[in-house]
ZATOR-614317 format. One line per 3 residues: number of its first residue (from 1); their letters; for each residue x, y, z of C-alpha. Coordinates in steps of 0.001 Angstrom, whole numbers, padded with zeros to 6 digits. Layout:
NUM> a> X/Y/Z; ...
! end
This chain:
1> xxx> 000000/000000/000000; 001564/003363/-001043; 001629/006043/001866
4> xxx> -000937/008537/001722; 001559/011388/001458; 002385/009620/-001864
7> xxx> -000851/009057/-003362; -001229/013024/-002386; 001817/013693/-004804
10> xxx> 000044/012039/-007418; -002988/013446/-006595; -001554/017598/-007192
13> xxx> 000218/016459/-010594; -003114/015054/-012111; -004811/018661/-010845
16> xxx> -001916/020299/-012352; -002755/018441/-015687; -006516/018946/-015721
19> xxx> -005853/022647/-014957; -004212/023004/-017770; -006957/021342/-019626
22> xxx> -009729/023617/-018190; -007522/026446/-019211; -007227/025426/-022278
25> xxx> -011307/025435/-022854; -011310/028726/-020982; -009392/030201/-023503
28> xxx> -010160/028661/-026873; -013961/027899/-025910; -015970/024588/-025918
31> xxx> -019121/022559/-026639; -022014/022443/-024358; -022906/018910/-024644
34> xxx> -026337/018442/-022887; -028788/019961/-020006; -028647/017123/-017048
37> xxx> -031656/016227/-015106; -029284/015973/-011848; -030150/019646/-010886
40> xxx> -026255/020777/-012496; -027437/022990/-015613; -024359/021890/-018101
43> xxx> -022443/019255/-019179; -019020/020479/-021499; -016816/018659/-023560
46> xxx> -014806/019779/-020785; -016010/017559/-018467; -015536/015071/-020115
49> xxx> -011821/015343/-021202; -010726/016322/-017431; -012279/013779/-016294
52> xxx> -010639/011035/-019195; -007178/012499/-018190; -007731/011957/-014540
55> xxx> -009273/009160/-014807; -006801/007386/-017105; -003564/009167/-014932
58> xxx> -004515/008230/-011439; -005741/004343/-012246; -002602/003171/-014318
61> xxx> -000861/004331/-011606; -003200/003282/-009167; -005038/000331/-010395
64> xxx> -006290/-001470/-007299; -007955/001712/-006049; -011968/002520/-006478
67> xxx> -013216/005159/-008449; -016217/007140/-008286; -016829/010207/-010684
70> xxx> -019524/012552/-011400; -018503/011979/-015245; -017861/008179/-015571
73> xxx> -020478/005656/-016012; -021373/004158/-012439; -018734/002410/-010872
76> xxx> -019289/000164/-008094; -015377/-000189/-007295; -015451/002529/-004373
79> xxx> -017715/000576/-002453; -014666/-002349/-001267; -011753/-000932/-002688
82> xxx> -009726/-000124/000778; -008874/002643/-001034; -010634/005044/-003358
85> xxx> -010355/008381/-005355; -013489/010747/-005756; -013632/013261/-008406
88> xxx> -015606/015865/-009780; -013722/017448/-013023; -015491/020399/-013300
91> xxx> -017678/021369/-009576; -019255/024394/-010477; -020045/023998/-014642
94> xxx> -022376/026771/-014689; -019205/028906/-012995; -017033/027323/-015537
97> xxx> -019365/028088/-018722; -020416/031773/-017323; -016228/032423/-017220
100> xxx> -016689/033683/-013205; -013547/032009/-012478; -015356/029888/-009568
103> xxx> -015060/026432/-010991; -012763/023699/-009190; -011372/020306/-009819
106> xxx> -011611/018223/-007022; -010495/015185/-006454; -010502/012842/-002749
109> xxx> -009036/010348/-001430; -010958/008098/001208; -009976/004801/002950
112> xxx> -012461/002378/004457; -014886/005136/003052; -012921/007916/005488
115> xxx> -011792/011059/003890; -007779/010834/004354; -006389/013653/001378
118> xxx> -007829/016080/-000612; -006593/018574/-003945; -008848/021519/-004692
121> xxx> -007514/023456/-007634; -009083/026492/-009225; -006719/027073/-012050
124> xxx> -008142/030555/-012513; -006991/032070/-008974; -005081/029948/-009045
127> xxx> -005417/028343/-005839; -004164/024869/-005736; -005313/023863/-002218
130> xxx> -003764/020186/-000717; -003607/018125/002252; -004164/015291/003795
133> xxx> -004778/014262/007158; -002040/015110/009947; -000263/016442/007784
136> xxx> -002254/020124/007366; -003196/022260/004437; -000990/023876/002001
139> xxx> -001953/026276/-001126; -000008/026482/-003848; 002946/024491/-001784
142> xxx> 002770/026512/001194; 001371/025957/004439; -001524/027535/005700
145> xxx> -002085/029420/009220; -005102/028067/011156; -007807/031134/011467
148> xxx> -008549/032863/014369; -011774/031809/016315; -014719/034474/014924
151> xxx> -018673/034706/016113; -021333/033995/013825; -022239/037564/013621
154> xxx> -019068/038755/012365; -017958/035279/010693; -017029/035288/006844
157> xxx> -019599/032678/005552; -019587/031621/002001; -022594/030077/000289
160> xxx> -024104/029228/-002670; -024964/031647/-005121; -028333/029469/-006467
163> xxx> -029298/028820/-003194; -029119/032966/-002681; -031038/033604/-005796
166> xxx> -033939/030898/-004472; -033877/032738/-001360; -033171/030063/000634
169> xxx> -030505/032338/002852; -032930/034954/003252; -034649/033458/006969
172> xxx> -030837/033577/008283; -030514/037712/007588; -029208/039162/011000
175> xxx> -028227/036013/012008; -025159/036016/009885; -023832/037659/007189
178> xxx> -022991/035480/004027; -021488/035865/000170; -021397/034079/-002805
181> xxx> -018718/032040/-003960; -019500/029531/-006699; -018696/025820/-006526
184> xxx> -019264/023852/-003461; -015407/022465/-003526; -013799/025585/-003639
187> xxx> -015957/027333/-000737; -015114/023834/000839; -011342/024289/-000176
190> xxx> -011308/028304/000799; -012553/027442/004371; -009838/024689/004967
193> xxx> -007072/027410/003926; -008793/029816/006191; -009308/032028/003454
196> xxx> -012942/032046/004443; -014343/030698/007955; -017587/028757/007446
199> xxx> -019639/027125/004423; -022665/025680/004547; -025157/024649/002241
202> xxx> -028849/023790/002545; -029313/021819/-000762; -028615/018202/-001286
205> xxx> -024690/017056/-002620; -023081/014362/-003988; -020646/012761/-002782
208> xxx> -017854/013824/-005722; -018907/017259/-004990; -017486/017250/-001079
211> xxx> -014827/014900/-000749; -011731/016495/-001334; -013241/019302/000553
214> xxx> -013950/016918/003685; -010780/015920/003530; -009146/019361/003372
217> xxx> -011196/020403/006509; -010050/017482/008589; -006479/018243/007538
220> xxx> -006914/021265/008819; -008607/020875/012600; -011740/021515/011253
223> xxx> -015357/019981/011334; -017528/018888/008393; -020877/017201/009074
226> xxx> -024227/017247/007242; -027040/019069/007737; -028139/016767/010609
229> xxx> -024984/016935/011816; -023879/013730/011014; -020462/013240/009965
232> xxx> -020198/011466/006111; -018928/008219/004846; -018266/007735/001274
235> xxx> -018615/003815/000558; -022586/003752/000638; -024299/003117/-002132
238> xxx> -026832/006249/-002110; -024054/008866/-003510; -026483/012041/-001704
241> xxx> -026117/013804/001478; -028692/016265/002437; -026555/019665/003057
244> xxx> -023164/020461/004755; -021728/022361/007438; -017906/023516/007381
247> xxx> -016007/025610/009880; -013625/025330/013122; -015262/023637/015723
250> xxx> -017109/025855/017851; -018432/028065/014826; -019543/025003/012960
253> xxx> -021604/024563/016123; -022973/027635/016536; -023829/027651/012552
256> xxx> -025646/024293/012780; -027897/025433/015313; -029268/028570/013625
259> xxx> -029413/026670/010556; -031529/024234/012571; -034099/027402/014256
! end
């Protein structure tokens, strides 16, 4: 069994490689493929090629591992491998086809279906966000400062920008103060390099979307539940968890309960 610090390693260069794929589309344009019924409004040829190049770069060199992917055809592998990746190639497509320079590519690593390591790279930042578990979180190779404890009132909480435009963050207004920041990963990513301090979101995810990000948090002290408050496994079968909470301990506490009324 390679170490985890290892698979990590080969985790950043495939990011590194896919971010110069999404680049690439950036700049030169693609094809919108399809509308999907999953709730996600696009699909991109994009997509599809980050996720061929991951897919094909971390399983030759990693071929007894599991592999679950928003973009692959289902794979069943991740539910007994002892060891796993998770990927989204593109979280936040509408981000990526609107050019807001909010999309991410994440990709996790779990074992026995625990989140162990985690790369979150926005190529447009660029922020290149990596860690694993006791080991801490590092962005663009250097190591991040845990944040200073903050109250909920004053607490730099980023959310989703669809959920804002439903209005679903409206019943928390002076309660907290939140922004926008598009894809779930790199809100996820931002608050485990204490670039922000809390995220939370009140809609549904999949499993490929959080990952990384889960990972990332717990490499860097900090908690990650669901919207229950549950903490998350990722070798079930049902891929959905119903909302997530992010943020240093006592914060993630305080945000769960008004989140909860």
């Amino acid at each position: 069994m390679h170490s985890i610090q290892d698979d990590l390693a080969l985790m950043v260069t495939a990011a590194k490689a896919a971010g110069e794929i999404a680049l690439k589309f950036q700049t030169e344009g693609f094809e919108r493929l399809e509308d999907k019924s999953s709730g996600d409004p696009f699909l991109t040829e994009a997509d599809l090629a980050i996720d061929k190049t991951l897919r094909e770069g971390l399983r030759a060199a990693r071929p007894d591992y599991g592999w679950l992917s928003e973009e692959t055809e289902s794979d069943s592998s991740y539910l007994s491998a002892k060891r796993s990746f998770v990927v989204d190639p593109i979280d936040g497509t509408r981000e990526f086809v609107e050019r807001t320079g909010e999309f991410a590519i994440s990709i996790g690593l779990i074992e026995d279906g625990k989140p162990v390591a985690g790369v979150i790279y926005n190529p447009m930042k660029p922020h290149l966000i990596s860690g694993c578990v006791g080991e801490g979180v590092f962005v663009n190779g250097e190591k991040t400062t845990p944040s200073q404890p903050v109250s909920l009132d004053v607490a730099d909480i980023i959310v989703s920008r669809s959920e804002t435009r439903r209005g679903q963050w409206q019943p928390y207004e002076g309660v907290m103060t939140t922004r926008d920041v598009g894809s779930v990963a790199y809100k996820l990513g931002l608050v485990a390099a204490s670039l922000a301090d809390a995220t939370a979101s009140v809609q549904g995810k999949s499993y490929w979307d959080v990952c990384a990000g889960h990972a990332l948090c717990l490499a860097a002290g900090k908690t990650f539940t669901d919207l229950s408050g549950k903490d998350v496994v990722y070798n079930t079968a049902d891929v959905r968890i119903n909302g997530l909470v992010a943020a240093p301990h006592t914060l993630h506490i305080r945000l769960l309960q008004a989140l909860k009324g």
